[in-house]
C-alpha positions as CSV (number, residue, x, y, z in Angstrom):
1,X,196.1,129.5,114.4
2,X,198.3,130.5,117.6
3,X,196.3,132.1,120.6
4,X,198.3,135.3,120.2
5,X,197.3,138.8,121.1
6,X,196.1,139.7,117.8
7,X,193.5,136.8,117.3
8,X,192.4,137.2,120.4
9,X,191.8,141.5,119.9
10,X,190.1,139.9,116.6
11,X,188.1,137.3,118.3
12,X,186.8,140.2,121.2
13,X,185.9,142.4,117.9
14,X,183.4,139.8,116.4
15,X,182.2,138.8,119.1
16,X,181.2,142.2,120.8
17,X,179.6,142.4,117.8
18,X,177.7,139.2,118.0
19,X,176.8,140.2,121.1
20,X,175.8,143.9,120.2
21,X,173.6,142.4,117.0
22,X,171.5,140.1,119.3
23,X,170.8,142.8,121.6
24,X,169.5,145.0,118.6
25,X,167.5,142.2,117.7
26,X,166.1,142.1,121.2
27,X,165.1,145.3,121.1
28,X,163.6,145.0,117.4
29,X,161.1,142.1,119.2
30,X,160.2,144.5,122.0
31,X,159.2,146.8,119.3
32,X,157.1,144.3,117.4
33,X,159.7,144.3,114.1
34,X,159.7,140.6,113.8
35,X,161.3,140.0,110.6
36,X,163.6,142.2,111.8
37,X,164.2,141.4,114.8
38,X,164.8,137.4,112.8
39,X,167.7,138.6,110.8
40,X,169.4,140.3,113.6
41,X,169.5,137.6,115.6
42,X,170.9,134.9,112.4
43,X,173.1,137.8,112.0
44,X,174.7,137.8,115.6
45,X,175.1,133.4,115.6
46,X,176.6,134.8,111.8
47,X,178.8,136.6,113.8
48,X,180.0,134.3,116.4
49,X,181.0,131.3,113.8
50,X,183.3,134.0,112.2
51,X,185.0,134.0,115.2
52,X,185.3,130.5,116.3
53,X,186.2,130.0,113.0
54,X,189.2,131.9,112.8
55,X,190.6,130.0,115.7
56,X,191.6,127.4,113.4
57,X,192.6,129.9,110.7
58,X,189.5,129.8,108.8
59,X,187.8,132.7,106.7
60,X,184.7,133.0,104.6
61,X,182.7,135.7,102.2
62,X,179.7,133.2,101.7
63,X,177.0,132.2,104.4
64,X,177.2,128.5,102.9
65,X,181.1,128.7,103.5
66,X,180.7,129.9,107.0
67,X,177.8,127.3,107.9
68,X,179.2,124.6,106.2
69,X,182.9,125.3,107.5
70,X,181.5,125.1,111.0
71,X,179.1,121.5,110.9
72,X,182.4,120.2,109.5
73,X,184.6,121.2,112.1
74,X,182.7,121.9,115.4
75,X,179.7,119.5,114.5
76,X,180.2,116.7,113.0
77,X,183.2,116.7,115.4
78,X,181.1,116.9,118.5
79,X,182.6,119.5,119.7
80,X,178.7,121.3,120.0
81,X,175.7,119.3,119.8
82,X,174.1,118.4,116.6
83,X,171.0,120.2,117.1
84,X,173.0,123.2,115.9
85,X,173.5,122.9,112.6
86,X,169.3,122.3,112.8
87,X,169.3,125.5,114.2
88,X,171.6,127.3,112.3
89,X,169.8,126.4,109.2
90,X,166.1,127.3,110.2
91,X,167.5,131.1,111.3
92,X,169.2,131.1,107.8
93,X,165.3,130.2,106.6
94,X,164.1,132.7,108.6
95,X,166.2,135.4,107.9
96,X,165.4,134.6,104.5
97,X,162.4,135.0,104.9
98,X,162.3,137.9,106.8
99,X,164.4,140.0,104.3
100,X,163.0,138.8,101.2
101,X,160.0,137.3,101.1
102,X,156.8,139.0,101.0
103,X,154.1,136.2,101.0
104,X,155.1,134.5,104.5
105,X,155.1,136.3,107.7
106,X,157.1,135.4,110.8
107,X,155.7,135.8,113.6
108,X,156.2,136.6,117.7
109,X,156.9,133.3,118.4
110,X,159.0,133.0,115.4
111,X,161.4,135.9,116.6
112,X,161.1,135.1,120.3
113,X,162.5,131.0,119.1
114,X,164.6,132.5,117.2
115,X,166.3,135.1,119.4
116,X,166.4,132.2,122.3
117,X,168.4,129.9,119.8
118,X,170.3,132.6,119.1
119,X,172.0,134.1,122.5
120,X,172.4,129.9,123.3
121,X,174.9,129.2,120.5
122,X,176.6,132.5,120.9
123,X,176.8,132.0,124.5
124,X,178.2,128.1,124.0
125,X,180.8,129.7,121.4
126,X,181.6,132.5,123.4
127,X,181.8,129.2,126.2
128,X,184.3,127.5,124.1
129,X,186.7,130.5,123.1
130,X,186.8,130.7,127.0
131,X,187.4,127.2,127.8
132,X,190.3,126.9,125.1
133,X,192.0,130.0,126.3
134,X,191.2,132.7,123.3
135,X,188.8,135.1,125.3
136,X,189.3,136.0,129.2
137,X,186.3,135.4,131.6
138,X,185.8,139.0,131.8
139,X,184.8,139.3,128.5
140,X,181.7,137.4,128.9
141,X,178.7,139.6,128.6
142,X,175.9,137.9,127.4
């Protein structure tokens, strides 16, 4: 997909959005809502691989299509470490977890991990939209 005005107005919607949703997650922690404080922050990384997905034109419904569509382009392809898709996968779990399951409990920890994971890989997306000329410095906010 061309770096074109439009992409990149996309690109700055999504990820503000990213950005917003891990914020909201923050303040969740600080409020003690763990769980959901959890699936706020899987939902901003969510958020972020939409966007660096559409730089190469693709577009997913699914979570598995959006995961999976980004270890087979930006992993396995080195272009972010491998550790991510380890990541990626245990806030899926998580978020799981926190939305569904009423057995297991997540804890402090759990969120605080989580949230941490969370603002890295948007900030090394948001990083690499930068670097290959989609976003403008300015726009960095994390």
């Amino acid at each position: 997909m061309k770096k074109d005005a439009e992409l990149t107005r996309k690109l700055n919607v999504i990820m503000t959005k990213s950005k917003d949703t891990l914020k909201i997650a923050r303040q969740l922690y600080e409020q003690n809502y763990y769980s959901d404080s959890i699936s706020r922050a899987y939902y901003a990384v969510f958020h972020s691989l939409q966007a660096i997905l559409l730089t190469i034109g693709l577009s997913f419904s699914k979570h598995s299509g959006i995961i999976g569509a980004f270890n087979k382009e930006f992993i396995y392809k080195e272009i972010f470490p491998k550790d991510f898709h380890k990541i990626i996968e245990r806030l899926f779990k998580d978020r799981q977890i926190g939305d569904y399951e009423y057995e297991e409990n997540l804890n402090s920890d759990d969120a605080k991990q989580d949230i941490n994971d969370a603002e890295n890989i948007i900030m090394s997306i948001e990083r690499y939209l930068i670097k290959e000329g989609f976003l403008l410095r300015q726009n960095l906010l994390l």
